[in-house]
C-alpha positions in Angstrom: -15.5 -5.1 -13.2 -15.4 -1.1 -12.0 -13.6 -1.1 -8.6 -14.6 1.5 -6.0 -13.1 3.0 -3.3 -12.9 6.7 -1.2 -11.1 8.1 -4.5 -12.8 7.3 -7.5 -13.7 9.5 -9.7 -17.1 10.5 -11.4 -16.1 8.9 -14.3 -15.3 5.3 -12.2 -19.0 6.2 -10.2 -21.0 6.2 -13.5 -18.7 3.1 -14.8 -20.1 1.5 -12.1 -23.6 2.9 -11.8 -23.3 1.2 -15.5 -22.7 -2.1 -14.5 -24.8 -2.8 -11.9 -27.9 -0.8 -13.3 -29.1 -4.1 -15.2 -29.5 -5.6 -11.7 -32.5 -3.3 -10.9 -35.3 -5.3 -12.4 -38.7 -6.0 -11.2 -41.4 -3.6 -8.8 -38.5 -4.3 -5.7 -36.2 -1.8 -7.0 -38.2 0.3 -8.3 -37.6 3.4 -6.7 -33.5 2.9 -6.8 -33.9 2.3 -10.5 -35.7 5.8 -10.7 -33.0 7.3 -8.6 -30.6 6.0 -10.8 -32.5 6.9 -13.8 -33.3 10.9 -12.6 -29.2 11.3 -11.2 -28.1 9.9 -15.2 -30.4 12.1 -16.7 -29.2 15.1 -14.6 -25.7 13.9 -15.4 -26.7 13.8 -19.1 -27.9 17.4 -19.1 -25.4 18.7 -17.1 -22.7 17.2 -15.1 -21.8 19.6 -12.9 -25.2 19.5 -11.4 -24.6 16.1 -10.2 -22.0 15.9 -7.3 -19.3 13.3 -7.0 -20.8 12.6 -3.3 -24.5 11.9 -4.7 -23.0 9.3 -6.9 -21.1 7.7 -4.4 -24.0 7.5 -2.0 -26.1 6.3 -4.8 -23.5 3.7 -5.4 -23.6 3.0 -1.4 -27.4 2.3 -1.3 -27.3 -0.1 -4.6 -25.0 -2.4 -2.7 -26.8 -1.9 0.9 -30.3 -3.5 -1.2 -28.6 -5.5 -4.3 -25.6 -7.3 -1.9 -24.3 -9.8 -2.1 -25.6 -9.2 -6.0 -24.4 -5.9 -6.8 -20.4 -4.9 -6.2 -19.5 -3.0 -3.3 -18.4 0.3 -3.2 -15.6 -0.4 -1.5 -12.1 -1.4 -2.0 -11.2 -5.1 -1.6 -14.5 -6.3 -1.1 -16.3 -6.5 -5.3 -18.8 -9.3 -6.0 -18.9 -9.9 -9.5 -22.7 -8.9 -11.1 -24.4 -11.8 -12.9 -25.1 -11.1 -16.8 -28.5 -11.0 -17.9 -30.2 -10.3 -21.1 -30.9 -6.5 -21.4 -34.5 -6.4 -22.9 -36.0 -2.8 -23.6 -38.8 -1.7 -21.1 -42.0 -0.6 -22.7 -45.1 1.4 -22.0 -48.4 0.5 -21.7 -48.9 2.8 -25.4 -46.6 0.6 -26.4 -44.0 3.8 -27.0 -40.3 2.4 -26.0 -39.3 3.9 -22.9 -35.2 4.5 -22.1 -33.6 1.9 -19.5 -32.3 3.0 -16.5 -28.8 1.4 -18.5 -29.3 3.1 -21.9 -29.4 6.5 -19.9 -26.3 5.1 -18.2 -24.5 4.0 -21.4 -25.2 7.4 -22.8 -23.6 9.7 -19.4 -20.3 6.8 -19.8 -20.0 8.1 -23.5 -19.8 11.8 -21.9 -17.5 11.2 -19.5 -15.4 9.4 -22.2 -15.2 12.5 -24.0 -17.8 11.3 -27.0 -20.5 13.3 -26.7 -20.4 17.4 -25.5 -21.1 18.7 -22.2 -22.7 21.7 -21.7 -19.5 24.1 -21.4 -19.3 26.3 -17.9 -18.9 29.8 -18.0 -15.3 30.6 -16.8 -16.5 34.4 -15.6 -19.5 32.0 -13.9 -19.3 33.1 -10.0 -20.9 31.6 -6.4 -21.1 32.3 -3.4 -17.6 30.9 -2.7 -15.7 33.0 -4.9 -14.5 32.3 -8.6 -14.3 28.8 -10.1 -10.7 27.4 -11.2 -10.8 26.5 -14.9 -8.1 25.1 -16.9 -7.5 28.8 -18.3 -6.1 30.1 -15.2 -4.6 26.9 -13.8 -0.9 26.1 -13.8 -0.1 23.6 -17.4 -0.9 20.0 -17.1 -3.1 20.9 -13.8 -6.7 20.0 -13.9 -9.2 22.1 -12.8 -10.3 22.2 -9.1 -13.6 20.4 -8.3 -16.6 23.5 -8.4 -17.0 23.2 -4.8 -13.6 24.8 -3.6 -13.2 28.4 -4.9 -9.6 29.9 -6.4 -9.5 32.3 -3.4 -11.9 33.0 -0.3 -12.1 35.1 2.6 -12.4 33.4 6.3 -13.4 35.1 9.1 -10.5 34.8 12.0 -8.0 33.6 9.2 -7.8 36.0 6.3 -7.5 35.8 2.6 -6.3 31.9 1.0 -5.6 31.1 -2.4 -5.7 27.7 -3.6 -2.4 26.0 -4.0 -2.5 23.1 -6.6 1.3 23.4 -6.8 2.3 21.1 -4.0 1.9 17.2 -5.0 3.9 15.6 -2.5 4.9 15.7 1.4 8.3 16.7 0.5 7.3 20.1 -1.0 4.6 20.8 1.9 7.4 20.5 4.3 9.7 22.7 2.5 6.8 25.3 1.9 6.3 25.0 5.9 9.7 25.2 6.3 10.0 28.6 4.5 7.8 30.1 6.8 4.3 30.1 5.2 1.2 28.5 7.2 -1.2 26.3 4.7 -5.1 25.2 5.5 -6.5 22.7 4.3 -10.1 23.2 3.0 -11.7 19.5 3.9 -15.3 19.1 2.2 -18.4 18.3 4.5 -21.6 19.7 2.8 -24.4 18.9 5.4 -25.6 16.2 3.9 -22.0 14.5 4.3 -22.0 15.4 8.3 -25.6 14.1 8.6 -24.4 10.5 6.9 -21.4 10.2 8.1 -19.1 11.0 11.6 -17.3 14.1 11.7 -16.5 14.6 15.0 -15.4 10.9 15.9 -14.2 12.1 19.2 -16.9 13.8 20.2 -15.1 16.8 21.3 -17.2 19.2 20.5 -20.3 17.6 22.7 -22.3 18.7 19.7 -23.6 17.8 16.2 -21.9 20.4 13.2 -24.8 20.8 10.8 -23.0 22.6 8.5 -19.6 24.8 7.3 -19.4 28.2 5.6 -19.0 27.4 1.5 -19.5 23.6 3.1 -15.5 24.0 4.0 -13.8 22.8 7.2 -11.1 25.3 7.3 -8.1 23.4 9.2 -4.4 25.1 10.1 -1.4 22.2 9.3 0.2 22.2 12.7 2.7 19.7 12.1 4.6 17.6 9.6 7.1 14.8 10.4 10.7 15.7 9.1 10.5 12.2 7.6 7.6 13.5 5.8 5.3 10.3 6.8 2.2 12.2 7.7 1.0 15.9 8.8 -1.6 16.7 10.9 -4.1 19.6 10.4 -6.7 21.0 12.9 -10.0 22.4 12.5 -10.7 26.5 13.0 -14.2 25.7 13.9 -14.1 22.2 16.1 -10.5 21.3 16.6 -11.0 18.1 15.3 -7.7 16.8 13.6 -6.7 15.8 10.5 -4.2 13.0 9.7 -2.5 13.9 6.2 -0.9 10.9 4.8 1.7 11.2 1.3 -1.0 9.3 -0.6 -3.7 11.5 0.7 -2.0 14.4 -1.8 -2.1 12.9 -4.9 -4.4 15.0 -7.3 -6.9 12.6 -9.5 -9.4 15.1 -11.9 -8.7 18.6 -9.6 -9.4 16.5 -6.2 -7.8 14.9 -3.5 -8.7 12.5 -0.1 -7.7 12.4 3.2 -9.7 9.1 4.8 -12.8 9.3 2.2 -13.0 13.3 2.9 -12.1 15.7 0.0 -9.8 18.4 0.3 -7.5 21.2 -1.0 -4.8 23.3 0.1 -4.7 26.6 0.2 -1.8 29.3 1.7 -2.4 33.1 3.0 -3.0 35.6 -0.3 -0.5 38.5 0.2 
Protein backbone atom coordinates (compact mmCIF):
# COMPACT_ATOMS: atom_id res chain seq x y z
CA UNK A 1 0.00 0.00 0.00
CA UNK A 2 1.27 3.80 -1.26
CA UNK A 3 2.24 5.63 2.05
CA UNK A 4 1.77 9.38 2.29
CA UNK A 5 3.17 11.85 4.11
CA UNK A 6 4.26 16.02 3.85
CA UNK A 7 7.00 14.75 1.22
CA UNK A 8 5.78 12.62 -1.25
CA UNK A 9 6.07 13.13 -4.46
CA UNK A 10 3.63 13.38 -7.51
CA UNK A 11 4.50 10.27 -8.51
CA UNK A 12 3.61 8.54 -4.72
CA UNK A 13 0.14 11.15 -5.00
CA UNK A 14 -1.04 9.48 -8.21
CA UNK A 15 0.19 5.88 -6.73
CA UNK A 16 -2.13 6.57 -4.28
CA UNK A 17 -4.97 8.40 -6.09
CA UNK A 18 -4.61 4.80 -7.88
CA UNK A 19 -5.36 2.80 -5.20
CA UNK A 20 -8.01 4.17 -3.56
CA UNK A 21 -9.97 5.40 -6.77
CA UNK A 22 -11.82 1.85 -6.97
CA UNK A 23 -13.36 2.92 -3.56
CA UNK A 24 -15.40 5.75 -5.29
CA UNK A 25 -18.47 3.82 -6.36
CA UNK A 26 -22.02 4.52 -6.26
CA UNK A 27 -24.07 8.33 -6.65
CA UNK A 28 -22.21 9.20 -2.88
CA UNK A 29 -19.07 9.97 -4.38
CA UNK A 30 -19.87 11.06 -7.22
CA UNK A 31 -18.52 14.36 -7.39
CA UNK A 32 -14.95 13.18 -5.71
CA UNK A 33 -14.90 10.55 -8.39
CA UNK A 34 -15.28 13.45 -11.06
CA UNK A 35 -12.62 15.46 -9.31
CA UNK A 36 -10.48 12.63 -9.49
CA UNK A 37 -11.39 11.84 -12.88
CA UNK A 38 -10.88 15.84 -14.38
CA UNK A 39 -7.18 16.27 -12.07
CA UNK A 40 -5.98 12.51 -13.99
CA UNK A 41 -7.04 13.70 -17.18
CA UNK A 42 -5.28 17.08 -16.72
CA UNK A 43 -2.31 15.08 -15.38
CA UNK A 44 -2.59 12.93 -18.60
CA UNK A 45 -2.46 15.89 -20.89
CA UNK A 46 -0.04 17.67 -19.19
CA UNK A 47 1.55 17.29 -15.90
CA UNK A 48 2.80 20.34 -15.20
CA UNK A 49 -0.63 21.76 -15.15
CA UNK A 50 -1.47 19.75 -12.24
CA UNK A 51 0.24 20.94 -8.94
CA UNK A 52 1.76 18.67 -6.34
CA UNK A 53 -0.45 20.59 -3.70
CA UNK A 54 -3.87 19.87 -5.65
CA UNK A 55 -3.03 16.22 -5.45
CA UNK A 56 -2.34 16.18 -2.08
CA UNK A 57 -5.44 18.06 -1.13
CA UNK A 58 -7.28 15.80 -3.41
CA UNK A 59 -5.69 12.90 -1.54
CA UNK A 60 -6.74 14.84 1.85
CA UNK A 61 -10.54 15.07 0.93
CA UNK A 62 -10.66 11.18 -0.29
CA UNK A 63 -9.68 10.18 3.22
CA UNK A 64 -11.90 13.09 5.11
CA UNK A 65 -15.25 11.15 3.05
CA UNK A 66 -13.88 7.44 2.37
CA UNK A 67 -12.13 6.98 6.24
CA UNK A 68 -11.78 4.73 7.88
CA UNK A 69 -12.03 2.99 4.08
CA UNK A 70 -9.62 4.87 2.14
CA UNK A 71 -5.75 5.29 3.52
CA UNK A 72 -4.75 8.38 5.09
CA UNK A 73 -2.61 10.80 3.71
CA UNK A 74 -0.62 10.81 6.38
CA UNK A 75 2.39 9.09 7.82
CA UNK A 76 1.77 6.33 10.43
CA UNK A 77 -1.75 6.28 10.21
CA UNK A 78 -2.67 3.90 6.51
CA UNK A 79 -5.89 1.74 6.54
CA UNK A 80 -5.50 -0.88 4.15
CA UNK A 81 -8.40 -0.42 1.08
CA UNK A 82 -10.60 -3.44 0.58
CA UNK A 83 -10.33 -5.14 -3.06
CA UNK A 84 -13.20 -5.14 -5.13
CA UNK A 85 -13.89 -6.31 -8.60
CA UNK A 86 -13.18 -3.46 -11.13
CA UNK A 87 -16.15 -3.64 -13.64
CA UNK A 88 -16.18 -1.00 -16.59
CA UNK A 89 -18.76 1.78 -16.22
CA UNK A 90 -21.04 2.24 -19.15
CA UNK A 91 -23.35 4.78 -20.79
CA UNK A 92 -26.69 4.81 -21.30
CA UNK A 93 -25.72 4.40 -25.49
CA UNK A 94 -24.23 1.73 -24.29
CA UNK A 95 -20.59 3.35 -25.54
CA UNK A 96 -17.82 2.24 -22.71
CA UNK A 97 -16.92 5.14 -20.78
CA UNK A 98 -13.13 5.34 -18.99
CA UNK A 99 -13.04 4.69 -15.08
CA UNK A 100 -11.98 7.07 -12.85
CA UNK A 101 -8.96 4.05 -12.29
CA UNK A 102 -8.23 3.36 -15.96
CA UNK A 103 -7.54 7.27 -16.27
CA UNK A 104 -5.44 6.71 -13.12
CA UNK A 105 -3.60 3.58 -14.42
CA UNK A 106 -2.77 5.48 -17.51
CA UNK A 107 -1.17 9.05 -15.57
CA UNK A 108 0.93 5.96 -13.08
CA UNK A 109 2.36 4.68 -16.53
CA UNK A 110 3.51 8.46 -17.29
CA UNK A 111 4.95 9.04 -14.25
CA UNK A 112 6.83 5.70 -14.61
CA UNK A 113 8.37 6.92 -17.56
CA UNK A 114 6.10 4.65 -20.18
CA UNK A 115 4.24 6.80 -21.95
CA UNK A 116 5.58 10.66 -23.22
CA UNK A 117 4.77 13.79 -21.59
CA UNK A 118 4.35 16.74 -23.34
CA UNK A 119 8.03 18.19 -23.23
CA UNK A 120 8.35 22.05 -21.68
CA UNK A 121 9.95 24.57 -23.42
CA UNK A 122 13.32 25.34 -21.63
CA UNK A 123 13.30 29.21 -23.17
CA UNK A 124 9.40 28.95 -21.68
CA UNK A 125 9.31 32.10 -19.19
CA UNK A 126 6.60 33.41 -16.14
CA UNK A 127 6.18 35.86 -14.29
CA UNK A 128 8.73 34.52 -11.81
CA UNK A 129 11.63 34.48 -13.88
CA UNK A 130 13.19 31.53 -16.00
CA UNK A 131 12.37 27.80 -15.19
CA UNK A 132 15.40 25.52 -14.03
CA UNK A 133 15.71 22.52 -16.44
CA UNK A 134 17.98 19.76 -16.23
CA UNK A 135 20.14 21.67 -19.05
CA UNK A 136 21.32 24.28 -16.90
CA UNK A 137 21.28 22.45 -13.63
CA UNK A 138 24.41 21.22 -11.87
CA UNK A 139 24.93 16.89 -13.02
CA UNK A 140 22.85 14.43 -11.18
CA UNK A 141 20.53 17.52 -9.87
CA UNK A 142 17.01 17.39 -10.70
CA UNK A 143 15.19 20.09 -11.94
CA UNK A 144 13.55 22.67 -9.57
CA UNK A 145 9.76 22.35 -9.08
CA UNK A 146 8.15 25.22 -11.88
CA UNK A 147 6.98 27.21 -9.07
CA UNK A 148 10.51 28.62 -7.84
CA UNK A 149 12.33 30.56 -10.61
CA UNK A 150 16.41 30.16 -11.21
CA UNK A 151 16.86 33.83 -10.19
CA UNK A 152 14.30 36.72 -9.01
CA UNK A 153 14.29 40.07 -7.96
CA UNK A 154 12.75 41.09 -4.37
CA UNK A 155 11.90 44.37 -3.44
CA UNK A 156 14.00 45.35 -0.04
CA UNK A 157 16.30 42.25 -0.70
CA UNK A 158 17.91 42.30 -4.11
CA UNK A 159 18.75 39.80 -6.73
CA UNK A 160 18.81 35.64 -5.45
CA UNK A 161 19.78 32.83 -7.44
CA UNK A 162 18.70 29.46 -6.56
CA UNK A 163 21.24 27.37 -4.73
CA UNK A 164 20.61 23.58 -5.27
CA UNK A 165 24.19 23.02 -4.25
CA UNK A 166 23.79 22.74 -0.47
CA UNK A 167 22.26 19.24 0.62
CA UNK A 168 23.06 19.13 4.11
CA UNK A 169 23.38 21.47 7.43
CA UNK A 170 26.95 21.09 7.45
CA UNK A 171 27.52 22.95 4.15
CA UNK A 172 24.72 25.74 5.06
CA UNK A 173 26.79 26.47 7.96
CA UNK A 174 30.03 26.74 6.30
CA UNK A 175 28.30 28.82 3.42
CA UNK A 176 27.00 31.09 6.45
CA UNK A 177 30.21 30.96 7.85
CA UNK A 178 32.00 32.41 4.82
CA UNK A 179 30.10 35.35 5.00
CA UNK A 180 27.15 35.02 2.54
CA UNK A 181 23.35 35.49 3.79
CA UNK A 182 20.86 32.69 2.18
CA UNK A 183 16.72 32.99 2.01
CA UNK A 184 14.75 30.59 1.95
CA UNK A 185 11.93 30.84 -0.65
CA UNK A 186 8.93 28.77 1.49
CA UNK A 187 5.87 28.09 -0.93
CA UNK A 188 2.26 29.40 0.10
CA UNK A 189 0.08 29.94 -3.04
CA UNK A 190 -3.17 31.38 -1.62
CA UNK A 191 -4.95 28.63 -1.72
CA UNK A 192 -2.27 26.95 0.70
CA UNK A 193 -2.77 30.15 3.31
CA UNK A 194 -6.61 29.86 2.97
CA UNK A 195 -6.44 25.88 4.02
CA UNK A 196 -3.99 25.89 6.12
CA UNK A 197 -2.22 28.21 9.25
CA UNK A 198 0.45 30.31 8.30
CA UNK A 199 0.85 32.68 10.90
CA UNK A 200 0.34 30.16 13.90
CA UNK A 201 1.31 32.85 16.25
CA UNK A 202 -0.80 35.28 15.11
CA UNK A 203 1.74 37.97 15.05
CA UNK A 204 0.74 39.71 12.41
CA UNK A 205 -3.07 40.31 13.85
CA UNK A 206 -3.98 39.71 10.24
CA UNK A 207 -4.84 37.04 7.60
CA UNK A 208 -1.83 36.89 4.48
CA UNK A 209 -3.91 36.31 1.40
CA UNK A 210 -1.21 35.94 -0.66
CA UNK A 211 2.97 36.31 -1.49
CA UNK A 212 4.60 37.89 -4.63
CA UNK A 213 5.45 34.66 -7.25
CA UNK A 214 3.39 32.85 -4.17
CA UNK A 215 7.01 32.94 -2.22
CA UNK A 216 7.56 33.75 1.48
CA UNK A 217 10.92 35.23 1.16
CA UNK A 218 12.68 34.41 4.74
CA UNK A 219 16.52 35.64 5.77
CA UNK A 220 18.39 32.37 7.80
CA UNK A 221 19.23 34.17 10.98
CA UNK A 222 20.73 31.48 12.73
CA UNK A 223 22.22 27.91 12.62
CA UNK A 224 23.43 25.88 15.58
CA UNK A 225 27.22 25.17 15.38
CA UNK A 226 26.14 21.54 16.04
CA UNK A 227 24.23 21.94 12.90
CA UNK A 228 20.85 20.53 14.59
CA UNK A 229 18.53 23.05 13.15
CA UNK A 230 18.47 26.76 11.63
CA UNK A 231 15.93 29.17 11.91
CA UNK A 232 14.78 31.49 9.13
CA UNK A 233 12.47 34.59 9.39
CA UNK A 234 9.98 35.99 7.13
CA UNK A 235 10.68 39.59 5.09
CA UNK A 236 7.04 40.09 4.95
CA UNK A 237 5.50 38.72 8.56
CA UNK A 238 8.38 37.72 10.64
CA UNK A 239 6.97 34.56 11.24
CA UNK A 240 9.88 32.00 11.75
CA UNK A 241 11.00 29.09 10.27
CA UNK A 242 12.47 26.05 12.01
CA UNK A 243 14.99 24.25 9.49
CA UNK A 244 15.67 20.82 10.50
CA UNK A 245 18.77 18.45 8.61
CA UNK A 246 16.04 16.27 7.19
CA UNK A 247 14.14 19.29 6.06
CA UNK A 248 17.09 19.66 3.15
CA UNK A 249 17.08 16.70 1.58
CA UNK A 250 16.12 17.19 -2.16
CA UNK A 251 13.41 14.45 -3.57
CA UNK A 252 12.47 15.30 -7.60
CA UNK A 253 13.90 19.34 -7.39
CA UNK A 254 11.90 19.90 -3.94
CA UNK A 255 12.31 20.01 -0.41
CA UNK A 256 10.02 20.38 3.17
CA UNK A 257 10.24 22.16 6.09
CA UNK A 258 6.96 20.97 8.35
CA UNK A 259 4.65 20.05 5.09
CA UNK A 260 5.82 23.60 3.50
CA UNK A 261 7.96 23.48 0.30
CA UNK A 262 10.94 25.38 -0.04
CA UNK A 263 14.35 26.38 -1.75
CA UNK A 264 17.32 28.19 -1.03
CA UNK A 265 18.52 30.77 -2.72
CA UNK A 266 21.88 33.33 -1.95
CA UNK A 267 22.48 37.13 -3.14
CA UNK A 268 23.42 37.16 -7.23
CA UNK A 269 26.58 39.26 -7.49
Amino acid sequence: MTTINSKTTKKGLVEYLTEVAPSLKGKKFKTLADSVKYTMKKFSEDANQVLREDLFLLASDIQAVLAPVAPAPVENSLKPVPKEEKKPSLRKSGKKEESTEDIAKGVLEIVNGKKDKKSENPAEKNDKGDKVTPKNLPDKAMPLADKFPESMKVEGVGSLKVNMKLKNMKEVYDVVQSGKTLYFAMYWSPRLLKQFVYDTYDINGKKFKSFPSDLDICQLVYISEEHKVAYAVSAYSEVCYPILPADLEIAEGMRYANGVEFNIYEIQE
